[in-house]
C-alpha positions in Angstrom: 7.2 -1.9 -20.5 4.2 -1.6 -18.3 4.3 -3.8 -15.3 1.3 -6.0 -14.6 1.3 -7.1 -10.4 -1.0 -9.4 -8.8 -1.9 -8.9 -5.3 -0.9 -11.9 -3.1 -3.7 -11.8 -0.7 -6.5 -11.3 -2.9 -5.1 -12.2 -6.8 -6.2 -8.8 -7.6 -4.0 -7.8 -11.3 -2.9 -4.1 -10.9 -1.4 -2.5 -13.9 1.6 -0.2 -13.2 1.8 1.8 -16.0 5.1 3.2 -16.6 4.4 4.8 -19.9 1.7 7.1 -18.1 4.7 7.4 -15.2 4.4 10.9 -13.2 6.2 12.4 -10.9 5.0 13.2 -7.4 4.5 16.9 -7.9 2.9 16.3 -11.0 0.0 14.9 -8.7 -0.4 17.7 -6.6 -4.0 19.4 -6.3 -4.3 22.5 -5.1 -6.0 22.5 -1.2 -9.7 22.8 -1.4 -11.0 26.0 1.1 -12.5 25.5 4.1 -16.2 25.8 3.9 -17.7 28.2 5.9 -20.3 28.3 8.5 -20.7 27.3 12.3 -18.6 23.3 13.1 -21.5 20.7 14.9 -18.1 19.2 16.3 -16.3 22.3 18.0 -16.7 22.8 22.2 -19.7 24.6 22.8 -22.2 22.7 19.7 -22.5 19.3 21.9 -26.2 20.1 21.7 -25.3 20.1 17.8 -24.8 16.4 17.9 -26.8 13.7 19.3 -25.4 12.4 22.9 -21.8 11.0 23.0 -21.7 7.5 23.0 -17.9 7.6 24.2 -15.7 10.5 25.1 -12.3 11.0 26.3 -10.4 14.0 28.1 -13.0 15.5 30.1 -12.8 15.0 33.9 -15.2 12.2 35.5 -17.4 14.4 37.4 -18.0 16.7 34.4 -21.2 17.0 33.2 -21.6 14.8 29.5 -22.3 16.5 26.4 -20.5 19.3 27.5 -16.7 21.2 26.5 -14.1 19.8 27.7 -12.9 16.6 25.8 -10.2 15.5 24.0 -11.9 12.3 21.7 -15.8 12.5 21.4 -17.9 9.5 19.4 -21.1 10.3 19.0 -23.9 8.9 16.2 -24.0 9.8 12.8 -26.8 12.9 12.1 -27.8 11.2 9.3 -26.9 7.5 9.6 -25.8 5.1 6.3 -27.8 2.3 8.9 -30.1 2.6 11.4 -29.3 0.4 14.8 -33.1 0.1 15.8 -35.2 -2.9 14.4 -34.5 -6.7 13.0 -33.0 -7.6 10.3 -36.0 -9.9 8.9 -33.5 -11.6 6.2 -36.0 -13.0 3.3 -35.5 -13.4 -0.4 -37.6 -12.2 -3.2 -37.2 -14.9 -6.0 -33.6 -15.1 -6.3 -32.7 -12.0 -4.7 -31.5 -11.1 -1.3 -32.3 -8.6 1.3 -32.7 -7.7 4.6 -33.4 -4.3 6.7 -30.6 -2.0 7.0 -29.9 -2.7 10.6 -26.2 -0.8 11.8 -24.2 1.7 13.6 -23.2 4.5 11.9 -20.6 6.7 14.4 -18.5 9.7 14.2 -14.8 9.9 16.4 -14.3 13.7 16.8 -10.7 13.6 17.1 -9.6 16.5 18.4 -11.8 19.7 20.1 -9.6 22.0 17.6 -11.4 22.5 14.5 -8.0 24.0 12.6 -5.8 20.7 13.3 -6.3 17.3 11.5 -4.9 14.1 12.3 -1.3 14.5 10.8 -0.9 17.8 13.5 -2.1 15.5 16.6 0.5 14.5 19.0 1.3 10.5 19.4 -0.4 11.0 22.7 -3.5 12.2 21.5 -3.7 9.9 18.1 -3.2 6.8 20.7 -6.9 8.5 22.2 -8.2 8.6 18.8 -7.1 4.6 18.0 -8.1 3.3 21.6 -11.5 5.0 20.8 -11.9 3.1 18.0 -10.9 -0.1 19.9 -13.5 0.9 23.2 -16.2 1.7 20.3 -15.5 -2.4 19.0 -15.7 -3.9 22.1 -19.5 -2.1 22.9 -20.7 -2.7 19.7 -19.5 -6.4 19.3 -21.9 -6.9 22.1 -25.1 -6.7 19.7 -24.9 -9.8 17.9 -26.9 -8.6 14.6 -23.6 -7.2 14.2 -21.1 -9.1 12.4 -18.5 -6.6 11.0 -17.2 -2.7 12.1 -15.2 -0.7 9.3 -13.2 1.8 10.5 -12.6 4.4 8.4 -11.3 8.2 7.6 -12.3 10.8 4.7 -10.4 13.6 4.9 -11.0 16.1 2.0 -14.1 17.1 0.1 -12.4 14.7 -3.6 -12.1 11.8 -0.8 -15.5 12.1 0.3 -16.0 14.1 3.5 -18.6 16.3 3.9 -17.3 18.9 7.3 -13.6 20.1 7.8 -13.4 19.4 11.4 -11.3 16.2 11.8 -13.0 13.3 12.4 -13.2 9.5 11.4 -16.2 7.3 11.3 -17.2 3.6 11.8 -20.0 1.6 10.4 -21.3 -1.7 11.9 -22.3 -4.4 10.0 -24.9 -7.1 10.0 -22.3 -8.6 7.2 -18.8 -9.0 6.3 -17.5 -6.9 3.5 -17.1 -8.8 0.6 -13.3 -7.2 0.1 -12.8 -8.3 3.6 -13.8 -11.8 2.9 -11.4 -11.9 -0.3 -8.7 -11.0 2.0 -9.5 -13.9 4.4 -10.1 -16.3 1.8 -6.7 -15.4 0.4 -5.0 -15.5 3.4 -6.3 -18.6 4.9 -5.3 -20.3 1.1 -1.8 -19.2 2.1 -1.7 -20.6 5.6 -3.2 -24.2 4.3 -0.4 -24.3 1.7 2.4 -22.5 4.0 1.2 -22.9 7.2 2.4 -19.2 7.7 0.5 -16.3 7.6 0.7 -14.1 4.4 0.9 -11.0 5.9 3.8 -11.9 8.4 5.9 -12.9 5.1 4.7 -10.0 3.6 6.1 -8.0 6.6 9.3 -9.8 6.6 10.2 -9.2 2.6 9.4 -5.8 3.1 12.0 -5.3 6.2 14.1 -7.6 4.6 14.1 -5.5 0.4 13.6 -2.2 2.1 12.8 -1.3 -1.4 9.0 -0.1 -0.4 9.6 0.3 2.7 8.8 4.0 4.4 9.1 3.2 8.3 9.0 1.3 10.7 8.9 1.0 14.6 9.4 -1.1 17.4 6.0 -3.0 16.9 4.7 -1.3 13.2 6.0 -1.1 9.6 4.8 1.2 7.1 5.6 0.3 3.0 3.9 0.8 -0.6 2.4 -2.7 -1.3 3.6 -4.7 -4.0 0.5 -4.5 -6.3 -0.9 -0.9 -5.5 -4.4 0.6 -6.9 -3.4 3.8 -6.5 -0.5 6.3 -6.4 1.2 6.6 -2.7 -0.9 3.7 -1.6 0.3 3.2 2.3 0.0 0.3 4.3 0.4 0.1 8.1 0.4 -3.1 9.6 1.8 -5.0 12.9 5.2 -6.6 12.9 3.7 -9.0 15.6 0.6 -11.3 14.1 -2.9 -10.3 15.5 -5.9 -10.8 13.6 -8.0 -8.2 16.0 -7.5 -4.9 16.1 -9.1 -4.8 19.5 -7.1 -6.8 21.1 -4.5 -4.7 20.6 -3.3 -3.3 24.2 -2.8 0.9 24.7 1.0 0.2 24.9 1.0 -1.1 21.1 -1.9 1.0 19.5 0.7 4.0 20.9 3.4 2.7 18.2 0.4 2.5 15.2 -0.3 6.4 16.0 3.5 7.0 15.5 3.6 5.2 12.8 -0.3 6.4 11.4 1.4 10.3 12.2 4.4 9.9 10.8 2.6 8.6 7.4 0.3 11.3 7.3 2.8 14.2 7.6 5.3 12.0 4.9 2.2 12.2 2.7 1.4 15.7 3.3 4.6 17.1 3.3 4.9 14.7 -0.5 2.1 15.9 -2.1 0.9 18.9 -0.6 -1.7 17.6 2.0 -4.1 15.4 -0.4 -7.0 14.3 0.4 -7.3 10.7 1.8 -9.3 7.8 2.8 -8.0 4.9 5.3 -9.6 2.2 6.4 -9.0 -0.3 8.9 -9.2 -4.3 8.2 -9.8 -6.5 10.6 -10.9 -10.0 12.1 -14.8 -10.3 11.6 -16.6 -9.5 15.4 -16.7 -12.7 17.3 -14.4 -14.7 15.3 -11.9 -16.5 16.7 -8.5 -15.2 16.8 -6.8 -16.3 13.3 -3.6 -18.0 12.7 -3.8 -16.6 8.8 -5.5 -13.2 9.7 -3.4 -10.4 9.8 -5.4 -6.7 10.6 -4.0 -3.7 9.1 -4.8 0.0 7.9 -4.8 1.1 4.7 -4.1 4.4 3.4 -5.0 6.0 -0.3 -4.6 9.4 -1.1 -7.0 10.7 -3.8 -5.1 11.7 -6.2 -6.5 9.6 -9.6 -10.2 8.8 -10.3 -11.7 5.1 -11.6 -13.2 5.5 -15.2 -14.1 2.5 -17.5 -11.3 0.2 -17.5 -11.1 -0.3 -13.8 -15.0 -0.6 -13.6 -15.3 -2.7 -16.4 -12.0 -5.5 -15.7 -11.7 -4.8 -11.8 -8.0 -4.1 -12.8 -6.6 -0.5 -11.5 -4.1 1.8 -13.1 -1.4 2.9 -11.2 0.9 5.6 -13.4 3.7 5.4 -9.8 5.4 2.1 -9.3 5.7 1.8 -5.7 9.0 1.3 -4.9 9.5 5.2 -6.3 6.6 6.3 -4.1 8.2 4.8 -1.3 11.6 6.5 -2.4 10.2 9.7 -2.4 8.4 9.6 1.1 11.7 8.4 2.4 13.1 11.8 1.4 10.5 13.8 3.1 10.5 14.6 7.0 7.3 12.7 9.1 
């Protein structure tokens, strides 16, 4: 029978559709060329890109916008918001809208335009995540800003548009609405439980093993209950914090062991898909949260949303999760 799941953070129904069941190499797409043509990100195009914003690796003294980094952020070319003007909310009738006042970044993550993230050391993926959380803590600082989204497209079927590996973030004079579902669903848990939902979650998981991939000292790595898609990966701290920011060095080095060893698990699985993640987190300048639990989220693009899943908001999964997690079990990361 096919299995329907519902989320327990959001209620979100998944179906997991055993009848359509696949195996992992059935999902397999063969690697998409590199495109050709000269990289904006590589050494020696800095004056490619418009100036850094934040950087990482090159020596104090060094002049900026030069070789010589490890981690460069610098604004997006051609920005999804623009982070000059008001917002000038009004309505018009019974509609909604304001300017599209943001940030939209780029964090080069490595200088090397052959590697990606899964080939970076833990060393140099803890750069890459304290960027993100040094690019938070400026940005919180404009308060027309309520919300950064951290995110990743690797691969031209999950959206990415240049080989050269690199993440982006976009700053928000809103919250998401699927982050406000997941806070809203947690915070319904912690009135009725007074626990947080994603510490239980963390503790069944550790405790069934059954989805389970890895875990560390501080992180844990499974294939949630109610996935929307195949190999769907969560990351998420064993300790609660609702901020990602507030996340010391010391502990953002476990996430990158655990963010690595996910991506080669998932590469080495199903021949190095393309993939999105995205980090969730605590809205800017909220308090810390008791029911909030921040988290990444990893899909690899491996199934497309047609009618159905537009039409009902349900997904179709044809991999139940505990055999996804099984199979990346097998694999080395």
């Amino acid at each position: 029978m096919p299995d329907l799941r519902r989320d327990p953070i959001v209620g979100r129904w998944v179906i997991i559709a055993t009848e359509r069941a696949r195996r992992p190499s059935d999902l397999v797409r063969p690697q998409e060329p590199a495109k050709p043509g000269l990289c904006p990100f590589c050494p020696g195009q800095e004056d490619k890109t418009p100036r850094e914003v934040y950087v990482a690796g090159r020596p104090p003294h060094a002049p900026a916008n030069a070789p010589g980094w490890s981690v460069r952020v610098v604004p997006n070319r051609f920005p999804a918001l623009k982070i000059e003007g008001d917002l000038d909310r009004e309505a018009e009738g019974i509609y909604d809208r304001m300017n599209g006042i943001g940030a939209h970044e780029v964090i080069v993550e490595t200088p090397r335009h052959e590697r990606q993230m899964k080939d970076l050391t833990d060393g140099e993926l803890t750069e890459v995540l304290f960027s993100f959380k040094a690019r938070i803590l400026d940005l919180r600082n404009d308060l027309r800003f309520r919300y950064i989204l951290l995110f990743k497209n690797q691969g031209q079927l999950a959206g990415a548009s240049l080989d050269h590996a690199h993440s982006q973030l976009i700053a928000l004079p809103v919250v998401p609405r699927q982050v406000v579902e997941e806070i809203e669903g947690a915070k319904r848990h912690y009135e009725h439980k007074e626990r947080c939902i994603f510490c239980d979650i963390v503790g069944q998981e550790r405790k069934e093993r059954s989805r389970l991939v890895h875990e560390n000292d501080e992180f844990v790595v499974f294939a949630p209950w109610a996935p929307r898609s195949p190999f769907e990966t969560w990351i998420v701290p064993k300790r609660h914090e609702s901020n990602y920011e507030a996340e010391p060095k010391e502990r953002l080095a476990h996430c990158a062991q655990a963010l690595g060893t996910t991506l080669r698990r998932l590469a080495a699985a199903l021949g190095d898909p393309a993939f999105n993640f995205i980090v969730h987190s605590n809205p800017l300048r909220d308090a810390a949260s008791p029911s909030y639990h921040w988290h990444i989220e990893v899909m690899p693009a491996l199934t497309q949303v047609a009618g159905f899943e537009w039409g009902s908001g349900f997904h179709i999964n044809p991999v139940p999760p505990e055999e996804a997690a099984e199979f990346l079990r097998r694999v080395e990361g």
